[in-house]
N, C-alpha and C positions, 0 to 999 in steps of 0.2 A: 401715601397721599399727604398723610403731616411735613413730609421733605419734601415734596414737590408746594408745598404751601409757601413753606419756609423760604423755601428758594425765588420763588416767585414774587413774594416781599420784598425779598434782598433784591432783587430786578427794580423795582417799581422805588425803592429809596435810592439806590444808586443814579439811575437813569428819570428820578423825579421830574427833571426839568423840559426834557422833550417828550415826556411822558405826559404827565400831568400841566405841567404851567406851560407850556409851548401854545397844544389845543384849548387850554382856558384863555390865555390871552388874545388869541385870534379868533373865538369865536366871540368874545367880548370886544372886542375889535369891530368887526364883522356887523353885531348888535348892534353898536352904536351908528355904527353908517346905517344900518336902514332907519332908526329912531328918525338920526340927523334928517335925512331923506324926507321922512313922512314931515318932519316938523318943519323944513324948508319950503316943500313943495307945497305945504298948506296956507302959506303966506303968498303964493300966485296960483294965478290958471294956470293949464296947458293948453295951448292951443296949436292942432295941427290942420294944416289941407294940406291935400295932398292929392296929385293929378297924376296919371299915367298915360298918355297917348301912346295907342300901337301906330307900328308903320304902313297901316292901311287906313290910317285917321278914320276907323271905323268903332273898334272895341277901345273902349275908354273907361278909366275907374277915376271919380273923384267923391273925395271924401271927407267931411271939414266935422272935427268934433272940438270939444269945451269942456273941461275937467277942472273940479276945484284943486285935486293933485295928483299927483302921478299917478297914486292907488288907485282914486276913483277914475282916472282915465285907461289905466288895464284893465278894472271890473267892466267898464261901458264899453270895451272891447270884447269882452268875453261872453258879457250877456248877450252879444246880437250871433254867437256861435253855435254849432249844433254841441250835444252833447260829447262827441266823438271827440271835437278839436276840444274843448276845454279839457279834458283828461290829458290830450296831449298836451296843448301848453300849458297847462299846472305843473304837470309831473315835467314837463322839461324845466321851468323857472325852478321848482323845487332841487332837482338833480343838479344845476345852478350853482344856487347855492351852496352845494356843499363839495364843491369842486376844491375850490382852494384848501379846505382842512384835507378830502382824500389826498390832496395834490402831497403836501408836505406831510399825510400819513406816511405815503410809499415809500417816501426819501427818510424818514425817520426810520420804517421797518430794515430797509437798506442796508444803512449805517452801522444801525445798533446790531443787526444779524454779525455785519461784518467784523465789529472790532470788540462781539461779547465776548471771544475766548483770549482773543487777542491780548485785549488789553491787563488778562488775569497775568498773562506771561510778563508781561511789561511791568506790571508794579507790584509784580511779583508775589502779590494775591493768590496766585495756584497754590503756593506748599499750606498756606493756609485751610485752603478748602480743601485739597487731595490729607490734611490732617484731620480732615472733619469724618463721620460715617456717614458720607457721600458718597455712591459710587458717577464714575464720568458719564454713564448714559443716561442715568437723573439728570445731573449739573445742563448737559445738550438738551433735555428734551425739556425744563426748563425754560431756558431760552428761546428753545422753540415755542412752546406756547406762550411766552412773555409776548414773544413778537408777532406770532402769525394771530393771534386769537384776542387776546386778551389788551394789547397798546390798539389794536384795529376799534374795538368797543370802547374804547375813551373818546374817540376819535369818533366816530359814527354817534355818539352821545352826543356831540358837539352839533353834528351834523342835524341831527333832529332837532335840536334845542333853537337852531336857525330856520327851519323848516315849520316850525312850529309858531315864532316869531312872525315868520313873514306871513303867517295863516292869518294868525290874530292881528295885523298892521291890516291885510287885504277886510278883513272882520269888521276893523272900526272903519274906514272907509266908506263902506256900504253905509254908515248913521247918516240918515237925513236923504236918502236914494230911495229910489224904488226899487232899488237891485235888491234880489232876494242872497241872504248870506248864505245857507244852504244848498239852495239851487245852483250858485255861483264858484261858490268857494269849498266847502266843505264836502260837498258830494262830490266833485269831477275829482278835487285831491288823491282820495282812496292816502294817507298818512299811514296808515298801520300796515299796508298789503305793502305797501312802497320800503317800508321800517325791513319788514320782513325778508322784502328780496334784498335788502343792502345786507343782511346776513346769510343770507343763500348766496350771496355773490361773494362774501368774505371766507366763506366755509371751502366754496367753490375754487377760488383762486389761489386757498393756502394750499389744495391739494392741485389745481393745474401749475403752479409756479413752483413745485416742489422742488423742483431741479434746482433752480436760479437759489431757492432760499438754501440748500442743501450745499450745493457748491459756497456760498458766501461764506456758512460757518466752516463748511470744509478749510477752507484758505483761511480764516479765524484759527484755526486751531493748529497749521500748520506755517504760516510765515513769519519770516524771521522780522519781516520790517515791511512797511509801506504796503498793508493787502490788497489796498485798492487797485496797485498795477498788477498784482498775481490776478485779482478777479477779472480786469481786464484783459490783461495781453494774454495770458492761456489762452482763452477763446477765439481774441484776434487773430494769432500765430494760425490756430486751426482752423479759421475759416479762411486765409491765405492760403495756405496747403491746401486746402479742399479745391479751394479757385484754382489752383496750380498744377493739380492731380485729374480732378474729375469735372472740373471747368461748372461743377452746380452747388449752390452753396444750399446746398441738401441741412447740411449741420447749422447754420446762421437763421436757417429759417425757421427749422423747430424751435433753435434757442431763441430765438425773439417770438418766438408764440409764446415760450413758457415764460417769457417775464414780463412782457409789458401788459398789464391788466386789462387792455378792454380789445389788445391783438386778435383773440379768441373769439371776437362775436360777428355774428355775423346778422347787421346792421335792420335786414330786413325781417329780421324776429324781433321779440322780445328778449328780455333780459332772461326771465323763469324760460323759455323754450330756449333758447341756448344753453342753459344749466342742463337743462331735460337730455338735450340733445347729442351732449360730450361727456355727461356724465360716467356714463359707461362704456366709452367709447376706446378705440388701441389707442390713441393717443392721452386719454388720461390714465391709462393702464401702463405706458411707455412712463409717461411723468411722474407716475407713484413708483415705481422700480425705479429709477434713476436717481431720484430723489429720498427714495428710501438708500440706497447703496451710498449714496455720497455720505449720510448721517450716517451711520455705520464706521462710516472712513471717518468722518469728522470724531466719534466717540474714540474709533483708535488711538488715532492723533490725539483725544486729550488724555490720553490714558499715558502717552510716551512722550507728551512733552515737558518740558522745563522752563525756570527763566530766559528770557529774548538776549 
């Protein structure tokens, strides 16, 4: 465990920058737009009407409200809700917000999977570590956890931090309303169960995406130059041949289940009942075999390889 410590430092000082200051600058970022927000909008009203005729000029919705700011005109929207939609539109504004840090999570997890073994060959960093008492299946699993587990919670830290922010912006809002801040804001949110399933969904996805993470360091620890055309065009090639053989692209569609994060759910659950419900299913039984074998191959590979 002291070498997988160690190593996992060395991850987090190398790769500091999209690790650490990438997700602080944009959640800082991010910060400031809603501050700006509150402190703009507080210097006008909102004022909307709004009419809808159906084409029976029978059923008709009009609707005209007054807000000293944007926050207090989403509170004076939410208050006239049942309890059911507030939960919903909280937790969707929430999940919102922290679109853009998972967004540039994913592309960071990516990247760095793709060129951690890589780039030891390249700057010829490996005889260094292969002199260290490291063995290669530490150094891989390593970086697996740097990437699947541990760069995801920098990042979902950000995430809450803006979540958190927009709680307390909707919080002061409510000063001088008769809107209750509990009943409003703080109750429908559910913040901690919400917290919870972004790590049930992170734990979740490093084992359905195993394949996709498995193959990236694979091709990491086996190309000679450029990995990003091995990680793609393998797959291409073979889902061409697949189209050309057996005209169903059987293989294209599991691989795009196992990689793009939110392929797997299915819309009219929840986020926890789709975990519940793949959990233990052949298809995340298929994904841990798959993905176990590729690391396997990928530790080979660093065990036989050399400078690029």
């Amino acid at each position: 465990m002291n070498q997988l410590s160690i190593l996992i430092r060395r991850e987090f000082w190398e790769n500091r920058n999209t690790f650490v200051l990438l997700p602080a600058i944009t959640t800082g970022f991010l910060l400031l737009m809603m501050l700006l927000t509150l402190l703009v909008s507080a210097t006008s009203s909102v004022d909307l009407n709004v009419e809808i005729q159906s084409s029976q000029d029978m059923e008709f919705f009009n609707d005209s409200m007054q807000a000293d700011n944007i926050y207090a005109f989403a509170l004076y929207q939410l208050e006239g809700r049942s309890t059911e939609e507030r939960v919903q539109y909280i937790n969707t504004g929430l999940q919102t917000l922290g679109g853009p840090l998972t967004g540039i999570l994913w592309f960071v997890m990516v990247f760095y999977l793709l060129d951690s073994l890589y780039s030891d060959r390249r700057d010829r960093s490996i005889f260094f570590w292969k002199s260290m008492p490291v063995s290669d299946a530490m150094t891989v699993i390593s970086k697996l956890v740097t990437g699947l587990w541990l760069v995801p919670l920098v990042y979902l830290l950000g995430v809450a931090l803006l979540q958190l922010a927009a709680m307390v912006m909707l919080s002061i809002a409510t000063l001088g309303t008769e809107i209750s801040m509990l009943e409003t804001v703080w109750g429908p949110a559910s913040l901690l169960s919400n917290w919870i399933q972004y790590l049930g969904a992170l734990l979740f996805y490093s084992l359905w995406a195993l394949p996709f993470f498995g193959w990236l360091i694979a091709v990491s620890a086996y190309a000679k130059s450029v990995p990003l055309v091995w990680v793609v065009g393998v797959p291409l090639a073979m889902t061409i041949v697949e189209r050309v053989v057996v005209d169903q692209p059987l293989f294209a569609s599991w691989m795009w289940d196992h990689m793009i994060p939110i392929s797997f759910l299915n819309m009219e659950q929840s986020v926890a009942d789709n975990i519940v419900n793949l959990l233990l299913s052949l298809q995340m039984l298929s994904a841990v075999v798959v993905g176990g074998v590729l690391i396997i191959i990928a530790i080979w590979l660093r065990g036989k390889a050399d400078e690029i």
